[in-house]
Every structure is written in structure tokens, then in C-alpha cells.
N, C-alpha and C positions, 0 to 999 in steps of 0.2 A: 504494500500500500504506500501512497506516494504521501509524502507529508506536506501540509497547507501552505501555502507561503504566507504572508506576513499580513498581505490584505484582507487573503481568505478567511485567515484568523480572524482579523478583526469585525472580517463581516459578521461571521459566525456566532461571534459575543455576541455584538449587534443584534443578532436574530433570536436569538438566547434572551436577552434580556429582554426583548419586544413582548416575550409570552408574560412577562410581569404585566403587562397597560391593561388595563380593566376598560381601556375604549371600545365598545363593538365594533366602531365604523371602522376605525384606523388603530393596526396597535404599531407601535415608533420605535426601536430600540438605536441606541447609540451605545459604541464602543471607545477609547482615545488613549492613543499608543501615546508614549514616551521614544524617544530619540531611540533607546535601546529596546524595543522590543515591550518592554514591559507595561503591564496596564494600570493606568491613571487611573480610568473609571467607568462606571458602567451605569447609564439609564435609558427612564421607558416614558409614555408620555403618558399620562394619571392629573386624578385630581391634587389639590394643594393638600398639606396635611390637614388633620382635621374636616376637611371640606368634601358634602356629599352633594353630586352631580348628578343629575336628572339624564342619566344616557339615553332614553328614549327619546330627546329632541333632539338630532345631530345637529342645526345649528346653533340654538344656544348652546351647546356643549363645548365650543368653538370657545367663546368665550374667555372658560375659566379654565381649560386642561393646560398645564403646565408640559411644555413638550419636551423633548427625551435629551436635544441636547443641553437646553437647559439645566434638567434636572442631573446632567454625567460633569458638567463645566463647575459644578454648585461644589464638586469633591477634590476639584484641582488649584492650581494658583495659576496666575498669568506665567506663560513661557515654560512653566513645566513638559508641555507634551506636544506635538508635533502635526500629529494626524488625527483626524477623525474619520467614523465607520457609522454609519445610518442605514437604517431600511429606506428610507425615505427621502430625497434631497430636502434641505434645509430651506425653509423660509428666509424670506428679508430678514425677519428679527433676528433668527438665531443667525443667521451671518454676520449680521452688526455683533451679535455677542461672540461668536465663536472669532470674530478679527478681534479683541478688546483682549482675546488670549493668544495671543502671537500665532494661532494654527492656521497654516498654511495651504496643509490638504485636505481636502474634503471627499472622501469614497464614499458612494452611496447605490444603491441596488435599485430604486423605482423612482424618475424624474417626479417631481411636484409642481404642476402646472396650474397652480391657482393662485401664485405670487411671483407675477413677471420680475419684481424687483429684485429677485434672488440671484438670478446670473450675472445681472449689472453691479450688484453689490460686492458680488466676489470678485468679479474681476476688477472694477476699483481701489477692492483693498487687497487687490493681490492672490486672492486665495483657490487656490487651483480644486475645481468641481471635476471630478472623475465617476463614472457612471463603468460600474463593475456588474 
């Protein structure tokens, strides 16, 4: 058996940690490598703590879910890790937060076309979208 390479890894967490989101519609995992290989963090997209969500109305649910890079960026410091791993390509926002942590790359498995500003933002601030 061959062994994963480095992205495969990461997706793999990724997808690993997506089965945590209690979303029905969309469940989000994020993985984020360190320079060497090793894992920073891992999250899913879910409600805030404490906070119960009405999932039967997928857009107000929109709203208040807290999404996955968010919640994997909440367990690192700035400049710590390098890459990122998503089920999902990133939104606008979380690309403005994912540049605010020096990460560069961004690997992700199914494009997100319901926030044009997501491509323009990354390549603005540098940050390289790769669709694996």
C-alpha cells in the first residue's frame, strides 16, 4: 500500500473532522499543517458554544454557524502553520482571517460558489487556492 502524501493527509483530517459539524446541509472540516509536517489543528463548522440552532431552516442557519476554519485558526497563533486543508473552498471571510495568519496555501476538495469575493481575496493577499 502506497503511503499518502502530505496533502492527502491533510485532506483526510479534513474529512475526518467534517463528520464532527452537526450541519445537515453542509458539514466543513479543516485540517493546518505546520512547516514540518505536523498538525496545528483541526475543525468543523457547528454552532457557537452554548448556542442551539434551529437546523431545519438552512438559511437562517447561515447566520450563526461558526465555520470550520474559523473554528481550526481559534487553536493556532499567527505564523505558526503554513497550509490549510478544507472540504470546502473558503469564503471571503475566512480568507481575510486565514491571511491575518500568514497561511499561504489553501487545499480544498469542492469549489464554493456562493462568494465570488473568495478568489479575488486570495489572490490579493497572496494566498494560493488549490483544488485537490
Amino acid at each position: 500500500m502506497d503511503r499518502l502524501t502530505w496533502s492527502q493527509y491533510g485532506i483526510e483530517l479534513a474529512k475526518t473532522a467534517a463528520l464532527r459539524s452537526e450541519d445537515p446541509f453542509v458539514q466543513v472540516g479543516c485540517c493546518i499543517l505546520r512547516s514540518d509536517n505536523s498538525v496545528a489543528s483541526l475543525g468543523y463548522n457547528g454552532a457557537p458554544p452554548s448556542v442551539n440552532i434551529d437546523w431545519s431552516d438552512r438559511d437562517d442557519r447561515r447566520k450563526r454557524v461558526i465555520h470550520a476554519e474559523t473554528n481550526a485558526l481559534k487553536h493556532i497563533k499567527p505564523g505558526e502553520a503554513d497550509r490549510m486543508f478544507v472540504t470546502l473552498m473558503p469564503c471571503g471571510d475566512c480568507i481575510k482571517n486565514v491571511a491575518s495568519y500568514g497561511i499561504k496555501n489553501i487545499f480544498y476538495v469542492k469549489r464554493y460558489d456562493l462568494d465570488p469575493s473568495a478568489e479575488n481575496l486570495a489572490l490579493e493577499f497572496g494566498i494560493n487556492l488549490i483544488q485537490i
